[in-house]
N, C-alpha and C positions, 0 to 999 in steps of 0.2 A: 345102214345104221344111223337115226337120227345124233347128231351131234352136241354135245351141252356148250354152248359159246360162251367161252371166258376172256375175263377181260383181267390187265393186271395193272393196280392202280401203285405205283412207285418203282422202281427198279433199282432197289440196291442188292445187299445180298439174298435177302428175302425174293425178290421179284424175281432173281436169275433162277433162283431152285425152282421158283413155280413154274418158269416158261417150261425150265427139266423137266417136274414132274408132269406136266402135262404130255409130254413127248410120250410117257407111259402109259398114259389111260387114251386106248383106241376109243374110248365113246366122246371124248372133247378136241375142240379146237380153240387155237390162240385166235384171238379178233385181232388182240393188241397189246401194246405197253404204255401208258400214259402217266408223263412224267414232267416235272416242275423246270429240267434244267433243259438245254435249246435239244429239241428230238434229234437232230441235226446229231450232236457229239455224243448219243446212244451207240455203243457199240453190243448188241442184244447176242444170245447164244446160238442163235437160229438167224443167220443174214437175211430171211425172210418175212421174221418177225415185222409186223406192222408198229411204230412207233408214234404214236401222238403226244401234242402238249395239253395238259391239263387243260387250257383253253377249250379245249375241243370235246371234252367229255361228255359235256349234255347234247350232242348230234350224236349220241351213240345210244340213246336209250332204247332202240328196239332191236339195236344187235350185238346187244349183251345176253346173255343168262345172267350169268353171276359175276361182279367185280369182284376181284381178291386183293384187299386192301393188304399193300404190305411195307407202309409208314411203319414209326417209332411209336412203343407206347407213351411216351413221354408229354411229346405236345403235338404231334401229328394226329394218332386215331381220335380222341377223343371231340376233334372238330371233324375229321374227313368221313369216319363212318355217320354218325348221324346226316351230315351234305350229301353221302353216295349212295345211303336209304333214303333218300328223298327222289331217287331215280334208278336204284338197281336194288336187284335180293344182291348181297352182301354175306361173302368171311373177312373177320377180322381174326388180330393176334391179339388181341390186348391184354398185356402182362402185368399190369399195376395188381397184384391182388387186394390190395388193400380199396382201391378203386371199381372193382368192378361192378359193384350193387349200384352208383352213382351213374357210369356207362351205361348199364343195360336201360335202366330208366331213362335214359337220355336217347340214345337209338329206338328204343320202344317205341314212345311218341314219333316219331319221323317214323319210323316204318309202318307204324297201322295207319298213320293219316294219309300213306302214301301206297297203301295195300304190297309191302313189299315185306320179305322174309329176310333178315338179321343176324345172323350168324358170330355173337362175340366170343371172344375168350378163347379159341379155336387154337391148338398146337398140342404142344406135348407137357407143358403147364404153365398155364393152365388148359386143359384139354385132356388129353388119355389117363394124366394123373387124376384129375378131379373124377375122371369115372372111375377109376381104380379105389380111389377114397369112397366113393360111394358106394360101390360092390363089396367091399371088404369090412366096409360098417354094418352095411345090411347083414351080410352073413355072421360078423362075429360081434352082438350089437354090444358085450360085453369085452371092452376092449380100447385099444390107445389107436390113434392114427400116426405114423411117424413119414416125414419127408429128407431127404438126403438131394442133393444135387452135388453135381460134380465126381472130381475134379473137371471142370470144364468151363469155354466162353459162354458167357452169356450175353447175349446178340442184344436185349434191351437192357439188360445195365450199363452196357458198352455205351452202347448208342445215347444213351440218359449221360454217361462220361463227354464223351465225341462234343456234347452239344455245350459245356459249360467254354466260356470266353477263354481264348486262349492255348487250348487243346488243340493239337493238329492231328493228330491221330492218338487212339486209347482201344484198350481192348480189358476187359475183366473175366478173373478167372470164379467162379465158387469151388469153395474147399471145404466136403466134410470133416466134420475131428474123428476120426479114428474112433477113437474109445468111447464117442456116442454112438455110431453104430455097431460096434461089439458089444454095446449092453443092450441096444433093441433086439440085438439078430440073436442072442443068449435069453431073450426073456425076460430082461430082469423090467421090463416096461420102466422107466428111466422117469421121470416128471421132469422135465428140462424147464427151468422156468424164463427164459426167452431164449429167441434164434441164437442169440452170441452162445449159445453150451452145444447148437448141432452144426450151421457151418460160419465159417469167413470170405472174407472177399478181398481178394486180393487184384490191384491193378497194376498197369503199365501205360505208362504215360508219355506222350513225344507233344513238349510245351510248344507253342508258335516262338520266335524270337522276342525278347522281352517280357513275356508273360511270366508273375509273379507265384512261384512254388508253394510257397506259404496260403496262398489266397483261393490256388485251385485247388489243392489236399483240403482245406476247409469246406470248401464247398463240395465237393466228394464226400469227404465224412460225414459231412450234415444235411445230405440231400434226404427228406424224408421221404420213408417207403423202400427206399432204395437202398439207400446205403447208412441211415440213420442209425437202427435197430442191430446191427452185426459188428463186428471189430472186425476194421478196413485197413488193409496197408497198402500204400502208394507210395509203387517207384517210379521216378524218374529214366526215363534213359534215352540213346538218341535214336535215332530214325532209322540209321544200320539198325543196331544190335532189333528194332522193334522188326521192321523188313527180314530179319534174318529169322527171328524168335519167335513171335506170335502173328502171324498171316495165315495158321491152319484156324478150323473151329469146331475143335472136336468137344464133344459135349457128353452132359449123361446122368442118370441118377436112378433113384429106387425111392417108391411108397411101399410101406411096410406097415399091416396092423397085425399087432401083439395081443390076443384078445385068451378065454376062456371061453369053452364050450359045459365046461362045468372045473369041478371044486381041481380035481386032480388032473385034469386035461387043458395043456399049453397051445395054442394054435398060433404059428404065424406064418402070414399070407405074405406074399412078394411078387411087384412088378417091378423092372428093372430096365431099364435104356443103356447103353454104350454105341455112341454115334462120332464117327469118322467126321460128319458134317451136321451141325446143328439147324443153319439152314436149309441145306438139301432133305431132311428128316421133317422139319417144320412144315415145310410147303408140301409136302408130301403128304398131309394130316389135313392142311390147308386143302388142297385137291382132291382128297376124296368126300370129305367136308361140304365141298361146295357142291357134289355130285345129291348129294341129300337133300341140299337145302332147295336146288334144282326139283327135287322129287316131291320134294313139301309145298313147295310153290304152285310146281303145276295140282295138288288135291286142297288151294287155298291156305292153306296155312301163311298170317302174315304175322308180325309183330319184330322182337328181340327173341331170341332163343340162346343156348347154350347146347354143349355136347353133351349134359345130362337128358336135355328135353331130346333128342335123334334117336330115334331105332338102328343097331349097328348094322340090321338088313341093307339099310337106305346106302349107307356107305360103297357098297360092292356093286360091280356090276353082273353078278350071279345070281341068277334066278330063284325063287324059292326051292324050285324042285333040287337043284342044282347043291343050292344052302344043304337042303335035307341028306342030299346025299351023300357030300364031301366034305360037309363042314360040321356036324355037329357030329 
């Protein structure tokens, strides 16, 4: 069986689940892990793991397939995917929704000057939800789109936290209100007129020594995109109670459109996630992802794409006949 060779660009939580998920798909192998901090003090899931330093990345461009970029949306992807399409087909996560029309045009350029395939936005949202939103428009074109997250971490809010001065560890939870998705899931299609009426955010914070309480809840609550637009509450607490409490990352949510098929007929559709690990799930989307993009590469396809523009075929490693048979 020819092999798809992956390469994994950062190793924090993200990077671990991908080396995982890769362990599962018999058609790939790991090249590598290449990472910013000394390779040396990598300790990777697999002790056979190859690890390099970022230094070394462009001696790798003909034995890569695909790099799976698994930086922060924050300030990481936005410079590394565009640099990693200038020498690989590429998955990224980038979670900024509010940003991502500015990314894609930004990767676009680098990847068609460099005839290489682009892969942004790739997870589970943005990623499975966004195709869910679009499946569920299409069908019920008469109709509301509604999104729910949580209760669960969110691995780029987090990390958008982690990074303000100060912080030595942070973890954020999303919390839907209750009684906005009791009025989606009943029908009454709701007009919510901003995010603060469907969920919150709630943080846990572990400050460096000296760091200013007042100064980093400020800059929490007024990060835009982020945490701007929602009502945010941050607590303080110490490094036990955070070690003891929040070290899981369980995560989860539901797209739901509330629509009409006519005057007297209600329809509502629903996808739904409940995940034990947010990253182990993520990279897992990431992985079969990069199996596609692999597939599009080798029939020319280059540019920026999204998981709207993928055929779910591409995804699998089951054959058509195989699809015809057992899948539909």
């Amino acid at each position: 069986m020819e092999k798809i060779r992956i390469g994994i660009y950062g190793y924090g939580n993200l990077g671990k689940g991908v080396e995982t998920a890769i362990k599962n798909n018999p058609d790939m192998e790991l090249v590598g892990v290449f990472t910013r901090r000394d390779p040396k003090t990598i300790k990777t899931i697999n002790k056979e793991t190859n690890v390099y330093g970022t230094d070394e990345v462009s001696n790798m461009k003909d034995k890569i397939d695909v790099m799976i970029l698994c930086g922060g949306s924050a300030t990481d992807l936005p410079v590394q995917t565009p640099e990693m399409a200038s020498m690989f087909n590429v998955v990224d996560s980038f979670d900024n929704h509010a940003n991502i029309p500015l990314h894609f045009n930004n990767v676009d350029k680098v990847a068609k000057e460099n005839n290489k395939l682009a892969l942004i936005s790739c997870g589970w949202d943005p990623g499975l939800f966004s195709l869910n939103r679009a499946l569920f428009e299409a069908v019920l074109p008469i109709g509301t789109n509604y999104v729910f997250y949580g209760r669960g971490l969110s691995q780029g809010h987090s990390d958008a936290v982690r990074r303000i001065k100060g912080v030595k560890k942070a973890v954020q939870y999303t919390v839907p209100y209750e009684e906005s998705v009791r009025k989606v899931r009943n029908g009454e299609e709701p007009q919510f007129s901003s995010v603060r009426e469907v969920m919150w955010r709630e943080c846990f914070v572990v400050l460096d020594e000296n760091a200013d309480e007042k100064e980093v809840e400020k800059e929490i609550k007024e990060m835009p995109n982020y945490f701007e637009p929602y009502n945010t509450t941050v607590h303080f607490i110490s490094e036990e109670e955070f070690d003891k409490d929040h070290v899981g990352m369980p995560h989860g949510g539901f797209v739901l459109r509330s629509g009409k098929t006519s005057n007297n007929n209600k329809q509502i559709a629903e996808f739904s996630l409940n995940l034990d690990s947010n990253p182990e799930f993520t990279s897992s989307v990431l992985v079969a992802y990069a199996r596609a993009v692999y597939k599009l590469s080798k029939e020319g396809k280059n540019g920026a794409v999204t998981v709207l523009d993928i055929p779910v075929s591409y995804l699998t490693t089951k054959t058509k006949e195989e699809l015809l048979k057992g899948t539909l």
